[in-house]
C-alpha positions in Angstrom: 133.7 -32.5 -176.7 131.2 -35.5 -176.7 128.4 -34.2 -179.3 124.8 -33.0 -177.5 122.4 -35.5 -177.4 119.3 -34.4 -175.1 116.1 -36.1 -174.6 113.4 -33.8 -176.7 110.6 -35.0 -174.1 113.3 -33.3 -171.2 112.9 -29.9 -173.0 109.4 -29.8 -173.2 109.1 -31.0 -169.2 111.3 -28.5 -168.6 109.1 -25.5 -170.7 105.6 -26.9 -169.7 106.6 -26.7 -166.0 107.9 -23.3 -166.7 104.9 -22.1 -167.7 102.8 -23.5 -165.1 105.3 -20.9 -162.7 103.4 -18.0 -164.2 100.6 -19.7 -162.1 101.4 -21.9 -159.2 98.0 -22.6 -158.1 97.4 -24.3 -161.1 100.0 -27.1 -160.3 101.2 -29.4 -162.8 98.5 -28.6 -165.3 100.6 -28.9 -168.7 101.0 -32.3 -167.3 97.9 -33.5 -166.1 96.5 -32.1 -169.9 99.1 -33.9 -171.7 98.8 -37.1 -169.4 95.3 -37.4 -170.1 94.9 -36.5 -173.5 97.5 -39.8 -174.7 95.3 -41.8 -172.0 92.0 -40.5 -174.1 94.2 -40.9 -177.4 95.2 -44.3 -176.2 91.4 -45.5 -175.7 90.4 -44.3 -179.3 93.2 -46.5 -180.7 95.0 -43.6 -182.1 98.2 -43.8 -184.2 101.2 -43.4 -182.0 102.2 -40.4 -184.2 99.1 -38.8 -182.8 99.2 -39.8 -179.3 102.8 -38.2 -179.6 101.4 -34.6 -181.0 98.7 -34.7 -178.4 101.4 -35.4 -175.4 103.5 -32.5 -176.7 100.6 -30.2 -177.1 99.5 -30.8 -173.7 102.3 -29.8 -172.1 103.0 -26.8 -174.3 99.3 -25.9 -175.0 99.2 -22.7 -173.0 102.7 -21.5 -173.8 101.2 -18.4 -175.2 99.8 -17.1 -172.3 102.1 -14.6 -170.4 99.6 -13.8 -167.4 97.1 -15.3 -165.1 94.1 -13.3 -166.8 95.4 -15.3 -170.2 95.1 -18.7 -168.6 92.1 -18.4 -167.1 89.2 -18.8 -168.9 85.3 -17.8 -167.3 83.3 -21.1 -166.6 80.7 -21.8 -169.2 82.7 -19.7 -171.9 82.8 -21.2 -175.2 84.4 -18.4 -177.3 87.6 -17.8 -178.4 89.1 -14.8 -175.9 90.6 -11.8 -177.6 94.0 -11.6 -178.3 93.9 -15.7 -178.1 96.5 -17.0 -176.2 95.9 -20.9 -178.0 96.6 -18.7 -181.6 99.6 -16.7 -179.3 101.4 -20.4 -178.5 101.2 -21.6 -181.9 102.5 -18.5 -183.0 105.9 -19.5 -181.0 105.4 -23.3 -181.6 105.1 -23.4 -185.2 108.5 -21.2 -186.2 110.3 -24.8 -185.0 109.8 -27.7 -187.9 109.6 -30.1 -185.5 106.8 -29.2 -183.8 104.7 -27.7 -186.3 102.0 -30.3 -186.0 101.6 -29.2 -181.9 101.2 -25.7 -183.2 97.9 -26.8 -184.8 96.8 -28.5 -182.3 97.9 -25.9 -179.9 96.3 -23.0 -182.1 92.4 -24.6 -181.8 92.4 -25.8 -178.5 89.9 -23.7 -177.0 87.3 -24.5 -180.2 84.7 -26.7 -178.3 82.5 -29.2 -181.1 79.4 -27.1 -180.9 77.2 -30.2 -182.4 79.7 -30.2 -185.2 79.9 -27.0 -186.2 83.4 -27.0 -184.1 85.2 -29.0 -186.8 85.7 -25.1 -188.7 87.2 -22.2 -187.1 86.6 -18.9 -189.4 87.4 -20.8 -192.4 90.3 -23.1 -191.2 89.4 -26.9 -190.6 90.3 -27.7 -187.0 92.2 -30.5 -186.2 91.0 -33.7 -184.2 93.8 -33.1 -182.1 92.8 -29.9 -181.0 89.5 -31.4 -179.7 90.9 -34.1 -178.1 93.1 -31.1 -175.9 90.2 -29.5 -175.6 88.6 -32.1 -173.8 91.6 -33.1 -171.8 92.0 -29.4 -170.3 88.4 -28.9 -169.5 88.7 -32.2 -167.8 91.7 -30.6 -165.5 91.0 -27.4 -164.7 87.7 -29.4 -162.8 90.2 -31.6 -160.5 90.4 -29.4 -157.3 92.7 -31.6 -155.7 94.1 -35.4 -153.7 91.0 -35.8 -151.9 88.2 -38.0 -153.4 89.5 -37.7 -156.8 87.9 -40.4 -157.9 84.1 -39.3 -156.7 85.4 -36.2 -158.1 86.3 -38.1 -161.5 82.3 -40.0 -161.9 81.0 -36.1 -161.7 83.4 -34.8 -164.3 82.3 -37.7 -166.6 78.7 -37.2 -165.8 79.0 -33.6 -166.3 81.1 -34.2 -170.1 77.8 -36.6 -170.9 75.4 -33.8 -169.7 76.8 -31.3 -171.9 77.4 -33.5 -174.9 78.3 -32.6 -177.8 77.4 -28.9 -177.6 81.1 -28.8 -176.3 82.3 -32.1 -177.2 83.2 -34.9 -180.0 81.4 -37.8 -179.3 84.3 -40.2 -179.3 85.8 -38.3 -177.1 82.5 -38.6 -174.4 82.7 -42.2 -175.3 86.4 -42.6 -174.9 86.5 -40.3 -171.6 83.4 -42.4 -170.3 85.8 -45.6 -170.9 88.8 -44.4 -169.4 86.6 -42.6 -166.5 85.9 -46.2 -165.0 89.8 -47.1 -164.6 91.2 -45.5 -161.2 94.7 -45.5 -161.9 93.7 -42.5 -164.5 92.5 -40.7 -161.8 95.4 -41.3 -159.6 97.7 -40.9 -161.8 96.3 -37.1 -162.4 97.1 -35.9 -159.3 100.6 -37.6 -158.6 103.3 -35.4 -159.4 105.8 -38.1 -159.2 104.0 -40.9 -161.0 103.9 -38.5 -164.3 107.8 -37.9 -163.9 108.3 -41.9 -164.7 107.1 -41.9 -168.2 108.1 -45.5 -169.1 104.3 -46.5 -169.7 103.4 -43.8 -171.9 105.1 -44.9 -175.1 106.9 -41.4 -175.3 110.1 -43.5 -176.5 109.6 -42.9 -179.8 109.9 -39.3 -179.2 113.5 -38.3 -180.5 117.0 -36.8 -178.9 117.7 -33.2 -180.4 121.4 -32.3 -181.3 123.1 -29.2 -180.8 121.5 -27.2 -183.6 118.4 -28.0 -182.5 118.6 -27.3 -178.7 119.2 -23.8 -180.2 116.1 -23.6 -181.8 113.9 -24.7 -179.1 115.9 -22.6 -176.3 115.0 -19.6 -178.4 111.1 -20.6 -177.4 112.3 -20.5 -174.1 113.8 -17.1 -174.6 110.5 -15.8 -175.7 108.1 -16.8 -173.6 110.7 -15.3 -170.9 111.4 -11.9 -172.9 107.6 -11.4 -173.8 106.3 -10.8 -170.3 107.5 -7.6 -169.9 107.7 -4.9 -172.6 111.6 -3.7 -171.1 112.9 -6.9 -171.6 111.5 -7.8 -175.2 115.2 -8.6 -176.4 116.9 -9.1 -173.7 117.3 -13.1 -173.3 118.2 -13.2 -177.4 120.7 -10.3 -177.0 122.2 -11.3 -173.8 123.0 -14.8 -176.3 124.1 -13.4 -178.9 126.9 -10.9 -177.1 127.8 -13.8 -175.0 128.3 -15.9 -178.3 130.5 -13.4 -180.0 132.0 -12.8 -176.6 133.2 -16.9 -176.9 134.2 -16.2 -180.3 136.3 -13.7 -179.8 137.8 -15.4 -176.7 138.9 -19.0 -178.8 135.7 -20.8 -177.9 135.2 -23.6 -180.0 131.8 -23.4 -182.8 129.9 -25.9 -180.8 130.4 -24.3 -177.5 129.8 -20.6 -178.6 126.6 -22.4 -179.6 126.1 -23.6 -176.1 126.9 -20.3 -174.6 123.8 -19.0 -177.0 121.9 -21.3 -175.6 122.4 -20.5 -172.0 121.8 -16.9 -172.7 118.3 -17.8 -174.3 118.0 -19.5 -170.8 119.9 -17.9 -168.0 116.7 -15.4 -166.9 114.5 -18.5 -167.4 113.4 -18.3 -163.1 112.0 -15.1 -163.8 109.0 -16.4 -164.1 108.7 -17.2 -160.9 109.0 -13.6 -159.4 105.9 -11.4 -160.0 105.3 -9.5 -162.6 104.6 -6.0 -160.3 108.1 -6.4 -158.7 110.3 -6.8 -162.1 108.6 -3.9 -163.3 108.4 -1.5 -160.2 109.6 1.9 -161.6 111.0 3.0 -158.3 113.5 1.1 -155.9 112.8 -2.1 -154.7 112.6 -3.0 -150.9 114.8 -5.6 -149.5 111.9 -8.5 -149.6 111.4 -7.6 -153.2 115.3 -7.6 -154.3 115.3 -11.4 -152.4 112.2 -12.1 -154.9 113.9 -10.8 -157.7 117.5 -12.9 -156.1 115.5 -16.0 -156.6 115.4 -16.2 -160.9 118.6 -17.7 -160.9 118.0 -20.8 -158.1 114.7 -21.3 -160.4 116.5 -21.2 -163.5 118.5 -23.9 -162.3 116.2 -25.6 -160.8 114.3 -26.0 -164.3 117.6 -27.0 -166.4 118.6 -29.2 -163.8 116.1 -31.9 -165.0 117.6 -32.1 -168.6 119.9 -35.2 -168.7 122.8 -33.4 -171.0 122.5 -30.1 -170.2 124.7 -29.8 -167.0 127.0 -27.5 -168.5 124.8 -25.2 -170.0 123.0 -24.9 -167.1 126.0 -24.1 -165.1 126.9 -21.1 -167.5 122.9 -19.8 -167.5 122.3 -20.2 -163.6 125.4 -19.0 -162.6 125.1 -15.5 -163.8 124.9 -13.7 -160.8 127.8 -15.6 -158.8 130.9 -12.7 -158.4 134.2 -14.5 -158.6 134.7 -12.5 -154.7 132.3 -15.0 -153.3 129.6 -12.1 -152.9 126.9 -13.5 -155.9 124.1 -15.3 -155.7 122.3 -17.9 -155.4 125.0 -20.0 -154.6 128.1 -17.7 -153.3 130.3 -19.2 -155.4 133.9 -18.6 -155.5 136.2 -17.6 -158.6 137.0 -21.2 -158.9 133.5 -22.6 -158.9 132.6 -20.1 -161.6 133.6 -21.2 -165.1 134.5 -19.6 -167.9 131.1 -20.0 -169.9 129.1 -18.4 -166.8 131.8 -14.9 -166.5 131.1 -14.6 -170.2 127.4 -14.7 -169.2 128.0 -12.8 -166.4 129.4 -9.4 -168.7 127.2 -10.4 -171.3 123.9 -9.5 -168.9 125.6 -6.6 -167.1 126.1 -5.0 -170.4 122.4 -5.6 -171.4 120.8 -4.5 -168.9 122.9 -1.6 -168.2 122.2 -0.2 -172.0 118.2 -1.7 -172.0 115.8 1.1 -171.1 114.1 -0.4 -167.8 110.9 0.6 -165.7 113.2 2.5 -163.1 115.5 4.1 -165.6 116.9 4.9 -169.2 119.5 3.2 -170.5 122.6 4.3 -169.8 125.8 5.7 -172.6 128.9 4.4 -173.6 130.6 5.6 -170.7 128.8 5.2 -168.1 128.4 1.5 -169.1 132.3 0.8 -169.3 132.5 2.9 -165.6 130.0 -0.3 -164.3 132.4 -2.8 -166.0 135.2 -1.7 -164.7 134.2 -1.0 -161.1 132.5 -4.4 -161.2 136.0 -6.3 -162.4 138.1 -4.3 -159.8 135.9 -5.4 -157.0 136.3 -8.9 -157.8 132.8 -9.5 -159.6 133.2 -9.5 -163.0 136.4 -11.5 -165.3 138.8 -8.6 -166.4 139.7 -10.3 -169.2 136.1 -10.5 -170.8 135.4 -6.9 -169.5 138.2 -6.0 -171.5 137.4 -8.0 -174.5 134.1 -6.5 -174.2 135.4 -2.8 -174.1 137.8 -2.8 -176.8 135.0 -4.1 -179.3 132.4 -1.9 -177.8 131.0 -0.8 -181.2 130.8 -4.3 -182.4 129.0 -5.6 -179.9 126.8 -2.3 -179.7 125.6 -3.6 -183.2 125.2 -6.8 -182.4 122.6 -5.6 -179.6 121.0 -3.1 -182.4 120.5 -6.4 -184.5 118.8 -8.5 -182.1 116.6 -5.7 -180.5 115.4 -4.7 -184.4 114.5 -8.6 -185.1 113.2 -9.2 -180.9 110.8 -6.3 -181.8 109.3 -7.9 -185.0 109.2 -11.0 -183.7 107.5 -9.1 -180.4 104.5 -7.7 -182.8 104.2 -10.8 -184.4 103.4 -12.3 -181.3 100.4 -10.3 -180.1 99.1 -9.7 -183.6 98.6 -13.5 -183.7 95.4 -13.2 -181.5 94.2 -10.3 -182.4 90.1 -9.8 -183.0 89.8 -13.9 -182.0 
């Protein structure tokens, strides 16, 4: 197999714009933030280094927000909100080396200058970076739209001179005020497509990630899926890690049971899309809400889709739900559309969830578990051969699921103690 080589700015397109699906009406607001902070990095003649970590912390800055009440922020606040979701995302940003610097960034966004006394945050010096975000979101979330954006760009500017530097750096009212009078900024702000050609922001520099590392940052991925919903804390990182040992055990070469971890961390990644109050209703959903709920797996590969690379992987993550009778979903595909890495995904999350404790009910023993399986593969939906695989090693792979719950659950904590009393 041809080794992975995937484009890192792909990945973080593909995260930022998952994010911004925990709130649509914010549109392509990772991207707007990242867009216009290299623009104001850009004007203040920045290293490229530094235009690079702003760019990345844009479009990742409010990973660590799980709800709409955690993205939104009261006009005219200037505090840090409890339980922080900037201190949340660099909590999950900084545990991969290569985006440790974003992390910082990331972690002080929401610190405005103050006259100066911004440059500390309770002790800890905050990076320039983290005001230039800050600047660059405040700048978004006051673009309501296409129409007269450029009327609507002179009053933001006026407005960032009239509060000065009680909320900002003065370079960055001097670089803003610069970059203000240019329209293609503007424009360029509220064009979807325009940001999706990235050829004149010098992101080239920005490096390809090999196997080893897609597995690192998919495991971002997993959490900022797992952690919106207190049922499903381990399920994306156990659902990988059967469906690894499940491609072990089946003669699956190393680098490949590495990409099915991968699509495990991924397959659940359209969740996000379908509301919060429907995945955890405690009693049984009605039709319209099931169809919600059948729409995570068109949006998950709707997301992967835009990752030169990752075709395969995205294949075996989206295609979780398809029965090899034809009777799945999204897509309806047919046993021979359905390959091999997807069925072991397939048993992998049908195990999981049928073990998980969920809203609507405990989860369920040994036997009724292997009933499920079984009934599944002899009505044409699940691969016999995996269910059996599966079976015969049940307590082995009932320990691997102990494991990754016991280390999902620290990692859980860790999480929402990173805000805490900010």
């Amino acid at each position: 197999m041809e080794k992975m080589k995937i484009k890192l700015h792909d990945m973080l397109l593909s995260l930022s714009s998952t994010v911004d699906i925990i709130t649509p009406e914010f549109g392509n607001h990772h991207q707007q933030v990242a867009r216009l902070a290299y623009r104001l990095a850009e004007q203040m003649e920045l290293p490229l280094q530094t235009k690079h970590i702003v760019f990345i912390a844009g479009m990742l800055h409010d990973i660590g927000a799980l709800s709409h009440e955690d993205r939104v922020i009261p006009a005219g606040k200037t505090q840090m909100p409890g339980n922080c979701h900037a201190f949340r995302g660099a909590q999950l940003l900084e545990g991969y080396p290569l985006l440790t610097p974003v992390a910082r960034a990331v972690r002080y966004h929401h610190v405005p200058w103050e006259n100066g006394e911004g440059k500390w945050f309770r002790g800890e010096r905050v990076p320039m970076e983290s005001q230039l975000l800050h600047m660059a979101e405040r700048v978004s979330m006051r673009i309501t739209g296409p129409d007269d954006v450029l009327m609507q760009g002179k009053t933001i500017v006026e407005g960032a001179q009239k509060v000065g530097e009680r909320r900002y750096m003065p370079e960055l009212i001097d670089a803003l005020t610069e970059i203000g009078k240019k329209e293609y900024v503007w424009f360029e702000l509220i064009n979807d497509g325009l940001f999706n050609n990235t050829d004149d922001i010098s992101i080239n520099g920005m490096r390809y990630l090999g196997l080893e590392e897609v597995v690192d940052l998919s495991k971002i991925f997993a959490r900022v899926i797992d952690f919106q919903n207190h049922f499903t804390v381990a399920h994306s990182v156990t659902v990988a890690a059967v469906a690894e040992k499940l491609g072990e055990l089946g003669g699956f070469p190393e680098d490949e049971c590495k990409m099915l971890r991968i699509a495990g961390y991924l397959h659940d990644l359209g969740k996000l899309a379908v509301k919060g109050s429907i995945l955890l209703k405690p009693g049984k959903l009605t039709s319209q809400e099931y169809d919600a709920v059948k729409s995570h797996a068109y949006y998950t590969y709707r997301l992967l889709s835009g990752i030169s690379g990752l075709e395969t992987i995205t294949k075996w993550a989206a295609f979780h739900h398809e029965n090899l009778n034809g009777t799945g979903y999204p897509f309806h595909l047919e046993a021979s559309g359905v390959p091999l890495g997807a069925r072991i995904m397939a048993v992998a999350d049908v195990f999981v969830a049928l073990t998980e404790d969920r809203s609507y009910r405990k989860g369920m023993g040994k036997r009724q578990v292997i009933e499920v399986l079984r009934s599944m593969e002899k009505n044409g939906e699940l691969d016999r051969e995996i269910v059996s695989c599966l079976v015969v090693n049940w307590d082995f792979f009932k320990e691997i699921c102990r494991e990754s719950q016991k280390s999902a659950l620290e990692e859980y904590r860790q999480f929402f103690d990173a805000g805490a009393g900010m």
